[in-house]
Backbone as CSV, one residue per row, in Angstrom:
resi,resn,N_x,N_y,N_z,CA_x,CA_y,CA_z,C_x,C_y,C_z
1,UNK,-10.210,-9.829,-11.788,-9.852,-9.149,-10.553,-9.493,-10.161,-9.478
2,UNK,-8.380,-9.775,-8.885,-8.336,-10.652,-7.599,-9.382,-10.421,-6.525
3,UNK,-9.371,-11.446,-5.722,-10.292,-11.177,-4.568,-10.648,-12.271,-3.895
4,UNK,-9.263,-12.033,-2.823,-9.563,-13.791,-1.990,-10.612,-13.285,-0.911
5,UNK,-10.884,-14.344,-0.285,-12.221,-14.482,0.778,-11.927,-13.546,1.582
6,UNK,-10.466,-13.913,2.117,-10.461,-13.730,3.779,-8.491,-13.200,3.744
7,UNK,-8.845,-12.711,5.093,-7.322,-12.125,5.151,-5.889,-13.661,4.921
8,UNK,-6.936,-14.523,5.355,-5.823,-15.870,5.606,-5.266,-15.941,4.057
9,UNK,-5.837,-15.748,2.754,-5.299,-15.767,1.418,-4.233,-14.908,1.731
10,UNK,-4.134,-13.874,2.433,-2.722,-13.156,1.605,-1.622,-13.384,3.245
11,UNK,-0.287,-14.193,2.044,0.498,-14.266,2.552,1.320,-13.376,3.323
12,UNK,2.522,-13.355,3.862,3.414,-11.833,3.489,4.030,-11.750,2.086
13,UNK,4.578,-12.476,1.513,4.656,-12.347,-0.384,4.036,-11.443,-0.536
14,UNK,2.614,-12.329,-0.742,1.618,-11.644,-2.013,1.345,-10.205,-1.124
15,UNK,1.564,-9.862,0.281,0.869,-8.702,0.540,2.464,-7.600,0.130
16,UNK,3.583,-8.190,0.171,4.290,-7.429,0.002,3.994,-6.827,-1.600
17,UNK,3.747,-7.913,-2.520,3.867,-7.846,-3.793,2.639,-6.697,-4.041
18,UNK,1.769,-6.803,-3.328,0.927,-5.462,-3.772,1.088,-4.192,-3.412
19,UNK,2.038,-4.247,-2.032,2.217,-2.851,-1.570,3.492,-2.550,-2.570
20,UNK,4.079,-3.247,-2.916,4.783,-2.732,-3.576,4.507,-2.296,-5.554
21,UNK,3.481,-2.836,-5.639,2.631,-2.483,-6.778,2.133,-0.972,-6.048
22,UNK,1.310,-1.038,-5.605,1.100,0.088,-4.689,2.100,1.596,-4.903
23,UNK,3.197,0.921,-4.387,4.282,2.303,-4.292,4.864,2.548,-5.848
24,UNK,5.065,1.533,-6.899,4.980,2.102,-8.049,4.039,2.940,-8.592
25,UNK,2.624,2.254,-8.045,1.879,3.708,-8.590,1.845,4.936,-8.363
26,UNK,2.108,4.954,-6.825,2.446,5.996,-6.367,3.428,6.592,-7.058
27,UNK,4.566,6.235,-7.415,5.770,6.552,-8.228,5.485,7.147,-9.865
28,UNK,4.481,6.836,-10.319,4.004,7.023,-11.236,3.110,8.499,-11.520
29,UNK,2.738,9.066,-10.168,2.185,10.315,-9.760,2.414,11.083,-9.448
30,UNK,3.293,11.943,-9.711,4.107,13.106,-8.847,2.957,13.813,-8.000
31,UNK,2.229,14.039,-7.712,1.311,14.518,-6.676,0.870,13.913,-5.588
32,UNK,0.482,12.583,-5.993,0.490,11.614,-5.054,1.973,11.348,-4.419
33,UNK,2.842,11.157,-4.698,3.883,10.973,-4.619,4.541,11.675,-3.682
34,UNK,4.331,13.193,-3.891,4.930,14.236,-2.891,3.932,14.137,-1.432
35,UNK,3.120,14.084,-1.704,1.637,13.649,-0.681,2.365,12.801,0.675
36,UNK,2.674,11.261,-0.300,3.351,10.118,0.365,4.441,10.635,0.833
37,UNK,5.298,11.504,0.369,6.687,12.178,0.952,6.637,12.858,2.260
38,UNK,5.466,14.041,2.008,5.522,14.802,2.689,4.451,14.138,4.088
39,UNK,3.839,13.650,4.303,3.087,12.838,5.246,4.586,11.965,6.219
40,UNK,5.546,11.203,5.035,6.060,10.350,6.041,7.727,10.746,6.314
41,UNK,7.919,12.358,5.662,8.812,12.889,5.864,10.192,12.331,5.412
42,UNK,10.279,11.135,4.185,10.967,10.751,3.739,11.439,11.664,2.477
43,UNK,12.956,11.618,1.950,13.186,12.498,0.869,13.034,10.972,-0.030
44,UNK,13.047,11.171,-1.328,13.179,10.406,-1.990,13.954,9.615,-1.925
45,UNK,15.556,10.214,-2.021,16.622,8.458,-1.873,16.375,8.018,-0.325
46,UNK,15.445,8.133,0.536,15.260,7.629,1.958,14.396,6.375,1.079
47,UNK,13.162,7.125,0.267,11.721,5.820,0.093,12.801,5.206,-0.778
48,UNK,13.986,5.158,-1.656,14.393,4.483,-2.853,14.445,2.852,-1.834
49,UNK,16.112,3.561,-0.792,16.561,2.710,-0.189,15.767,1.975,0.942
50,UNK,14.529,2.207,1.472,13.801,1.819,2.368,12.743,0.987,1.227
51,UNK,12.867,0.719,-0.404,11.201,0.768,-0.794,11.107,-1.152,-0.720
52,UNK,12.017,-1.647,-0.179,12.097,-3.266,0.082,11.575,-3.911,1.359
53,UNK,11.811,-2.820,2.406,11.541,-3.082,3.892,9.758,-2.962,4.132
54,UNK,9.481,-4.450,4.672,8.052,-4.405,4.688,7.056,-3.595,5.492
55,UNK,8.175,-2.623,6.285,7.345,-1.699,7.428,7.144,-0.555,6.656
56,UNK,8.246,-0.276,5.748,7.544,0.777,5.030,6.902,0.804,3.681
57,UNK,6.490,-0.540,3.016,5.328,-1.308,2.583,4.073,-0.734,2.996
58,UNK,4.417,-1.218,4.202,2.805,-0.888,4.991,2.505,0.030,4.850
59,UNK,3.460,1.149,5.141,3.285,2.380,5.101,2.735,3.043,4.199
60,UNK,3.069,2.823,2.805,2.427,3.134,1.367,1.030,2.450,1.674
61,UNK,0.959,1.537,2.153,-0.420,0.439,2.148,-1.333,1.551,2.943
62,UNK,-0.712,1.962,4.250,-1.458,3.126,4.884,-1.504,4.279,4.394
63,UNK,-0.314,4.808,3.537,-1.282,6.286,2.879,-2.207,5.934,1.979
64,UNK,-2.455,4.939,0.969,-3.042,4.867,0.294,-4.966,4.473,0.964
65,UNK,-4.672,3.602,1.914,-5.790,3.506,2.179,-6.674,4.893,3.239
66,UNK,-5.971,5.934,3.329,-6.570,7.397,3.816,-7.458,7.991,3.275
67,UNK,-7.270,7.480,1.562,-8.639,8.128,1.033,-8.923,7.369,-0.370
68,UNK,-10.237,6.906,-0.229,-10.968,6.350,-1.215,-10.363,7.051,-2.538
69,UNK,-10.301,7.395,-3.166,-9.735,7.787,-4.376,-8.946,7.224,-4.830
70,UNK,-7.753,7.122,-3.915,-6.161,6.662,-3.765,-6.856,5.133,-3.615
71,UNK,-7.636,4.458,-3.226,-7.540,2.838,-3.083,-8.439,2.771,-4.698
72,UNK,-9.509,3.603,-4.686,-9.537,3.318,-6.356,-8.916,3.798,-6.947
73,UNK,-8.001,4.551,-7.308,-7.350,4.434,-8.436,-6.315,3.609,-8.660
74,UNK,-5.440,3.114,-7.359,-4.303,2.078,-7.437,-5.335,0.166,-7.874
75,UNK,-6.400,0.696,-7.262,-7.072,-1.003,-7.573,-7.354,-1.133,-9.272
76,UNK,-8.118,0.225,-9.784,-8.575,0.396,-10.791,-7.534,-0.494,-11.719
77,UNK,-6.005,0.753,-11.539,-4.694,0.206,-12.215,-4.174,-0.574,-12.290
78,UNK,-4.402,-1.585,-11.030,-4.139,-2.761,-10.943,-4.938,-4.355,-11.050
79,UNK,-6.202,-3.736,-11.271,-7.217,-4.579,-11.658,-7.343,-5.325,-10.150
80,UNK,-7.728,-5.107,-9.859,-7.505,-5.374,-8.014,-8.515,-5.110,-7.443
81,UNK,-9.490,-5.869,-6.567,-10.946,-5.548,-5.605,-10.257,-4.553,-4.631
82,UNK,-11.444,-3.434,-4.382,-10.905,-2.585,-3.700,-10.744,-2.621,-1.982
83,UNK,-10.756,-4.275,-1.789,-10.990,-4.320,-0.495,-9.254,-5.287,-0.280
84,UNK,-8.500,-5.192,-1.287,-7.240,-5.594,-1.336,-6.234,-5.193,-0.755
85,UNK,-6.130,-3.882,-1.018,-5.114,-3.163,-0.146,-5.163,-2.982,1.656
86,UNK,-6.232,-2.834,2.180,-6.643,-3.098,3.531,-6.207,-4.338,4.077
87,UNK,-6.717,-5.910,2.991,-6.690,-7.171,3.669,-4.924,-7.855,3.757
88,UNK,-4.298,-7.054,2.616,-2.663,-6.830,2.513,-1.831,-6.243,3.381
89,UNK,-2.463,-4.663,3.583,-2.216,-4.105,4.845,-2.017,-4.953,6.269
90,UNK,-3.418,-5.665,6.217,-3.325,-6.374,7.629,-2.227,-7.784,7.561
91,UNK,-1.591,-8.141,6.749,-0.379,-8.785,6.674,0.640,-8.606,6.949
92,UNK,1.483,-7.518,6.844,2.265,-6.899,7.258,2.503,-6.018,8.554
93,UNK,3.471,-5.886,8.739,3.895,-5.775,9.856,3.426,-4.688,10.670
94,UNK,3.202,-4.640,11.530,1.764,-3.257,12.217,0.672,-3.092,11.599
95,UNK,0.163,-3.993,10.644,-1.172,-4.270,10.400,-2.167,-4.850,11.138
96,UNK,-1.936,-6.101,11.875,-2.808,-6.336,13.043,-2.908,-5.320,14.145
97,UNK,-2.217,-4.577,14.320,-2.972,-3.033,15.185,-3.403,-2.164,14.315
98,UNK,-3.649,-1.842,13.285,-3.901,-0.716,12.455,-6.170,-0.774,12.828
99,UNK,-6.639,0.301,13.470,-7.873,0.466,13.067,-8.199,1.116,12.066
100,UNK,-9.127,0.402,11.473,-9.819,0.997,10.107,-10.512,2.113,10.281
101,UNK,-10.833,2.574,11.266,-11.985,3.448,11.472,-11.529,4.716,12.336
């Protein structure tokens, strides 16, 4: 499992590289999937052509982290500490304002 210390391990790369692991799984779920749609009001060829841009990265990074389920099951799949997607989150772009709570 990965699992660096501290937010300073994840680059923007590696945080892109997980949100975008991230949105494949999502892609992989048609329920989840429509969830992520219908929350950010994107049709599908909107997330196709937007799924490179790191703001809406985040964005997957933020539906996913809404509910425990969704951060375990994308960590599970990805063999990933479940405190990954949050410390990735905060890499990207409107992540240093995002409250956790």
């Amino acid at each position: 499992m990965h699992n660096p210390k501290d937010n300073n391990k994840f680059g923007r790369q590696m945080a892109e590289t997980i949100a975008a692991q991230a949105l494949a799984w999502l892609a992989g779920d048609p329920e989840n999937l429509n969830g992520f749609l219908a929350l950010s009001g994107l049709s599908p060829g909107e997330l196709m052509a937007q799924a490179g841009d790191a703001r809406m990265l985040g964005a997957v990074l933020d539906f996913i982290l809404t509910e425990d389920r969704l951060v375990i099951g994308f960590c599970d799949s990805a063999a990933l500490a479940y405190t990954v997607p949050q410390m990735a989150r905060a890499a990207l772009p409107g992540g240093e304002i995002y409250h956790w709570t």
